[in-house]
Structures are given as structure tokens and as C-alpha cells.
N, C-alpha and C positions, 0 to 999 in steps of 0.2 A: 188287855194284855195279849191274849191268845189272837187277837184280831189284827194287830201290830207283827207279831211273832208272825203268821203268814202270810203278811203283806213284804216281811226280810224275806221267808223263802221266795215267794215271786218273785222280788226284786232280783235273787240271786240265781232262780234261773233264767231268767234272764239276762243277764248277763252272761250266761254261762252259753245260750243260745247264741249271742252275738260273738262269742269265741267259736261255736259251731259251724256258722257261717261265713265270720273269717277265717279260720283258719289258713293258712297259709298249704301246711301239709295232712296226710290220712292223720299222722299221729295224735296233733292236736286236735282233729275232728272228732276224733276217738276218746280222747281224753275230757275234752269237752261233755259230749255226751253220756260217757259214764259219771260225770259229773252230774250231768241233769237230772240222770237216774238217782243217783244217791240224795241230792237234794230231794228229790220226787220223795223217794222213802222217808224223809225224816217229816215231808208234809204232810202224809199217809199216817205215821205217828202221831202228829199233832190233829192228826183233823181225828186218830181215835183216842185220844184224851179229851179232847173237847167234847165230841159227842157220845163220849163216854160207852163205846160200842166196841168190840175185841175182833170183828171181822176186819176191821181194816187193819189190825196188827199182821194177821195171817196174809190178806194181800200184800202188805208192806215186806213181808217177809219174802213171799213166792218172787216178787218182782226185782228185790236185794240180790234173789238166786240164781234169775235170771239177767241182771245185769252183769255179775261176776262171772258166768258163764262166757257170757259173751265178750269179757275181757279176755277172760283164757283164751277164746277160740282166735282172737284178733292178733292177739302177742304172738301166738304159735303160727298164726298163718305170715305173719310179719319175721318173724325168724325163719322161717322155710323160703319167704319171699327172700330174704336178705344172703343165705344159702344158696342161694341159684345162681344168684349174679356172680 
């Protein structure tokens, strides 16, 4: 079951990747990729249920912190961009 379950996550970053490199504009590239992050985090979780180990909870956590991070930093500098013009 748990070998199925992150064969869905792959699946779905991937997909998520293929929106990355299409994208059209920054936003959907953006969007995309914090995508992959989040997906990333929840196979982070499943790989530490599986393996039954609480360190990958804590990197899942730092890397969750650093992806929202870097949302913020994107939106803000995308409204300052937008500000300009």
C-alpha cells in the first residue's frame, strides 16, 4: 500500500514539474514549484511512517518552512514588481 501511495506522490510531482517547465508565466512557475515542495513534504512524511524514523518528520517540517518562506518572498517581490510599472 505505502509502495503504491509513493508511486501517486512521484506521479504527482511530476506532473507538477511538467507545469514547471511549461509554464507559460514566473507565476505558474512559481506555483508549480511550491507545489513540488508540498508534495515533496508529504513524501518526506510517508517515507517516515514507513520507516518508522521521526528525523524525516523534522526535515519535512524545516523544508515546509522553507518553502512558505520563499512563497512570501516571491508574492512580495511580485507586488513591488507590479508597483513599479
Amino acid at each position: 500500500m505505502i509502495n503504491f501511495l509513493i508511486l501517486l506522490i512521484l506521479f504527482a510531482i511530476f506532473l507538477s514539474f511538467i507545469r514547471f517547465i511549461k509554464g507559460p508565466h514566473l507565476t505558474d512557475r512559481v506555483v508549480a514549484f511550491d507545489t513540488m515542495g508540498i508534495i515533496a513534504v508529504s513524501l518526506l512524511v510517508l517515507l517516515s511512517v514507513s520507516i518508522e524514523d521521526t528525523i524525516y518528520l523534522d526535515v519535512a517540517f524545516v523544508f515546509a518552512l522553507i518553502g512558505f518562506i520563499g512563497t512570501i518572498i516571491f508574492a512580495r517581490f511580485n507586488v513591488a514588481k507590479d508597483s513599479d510599472d
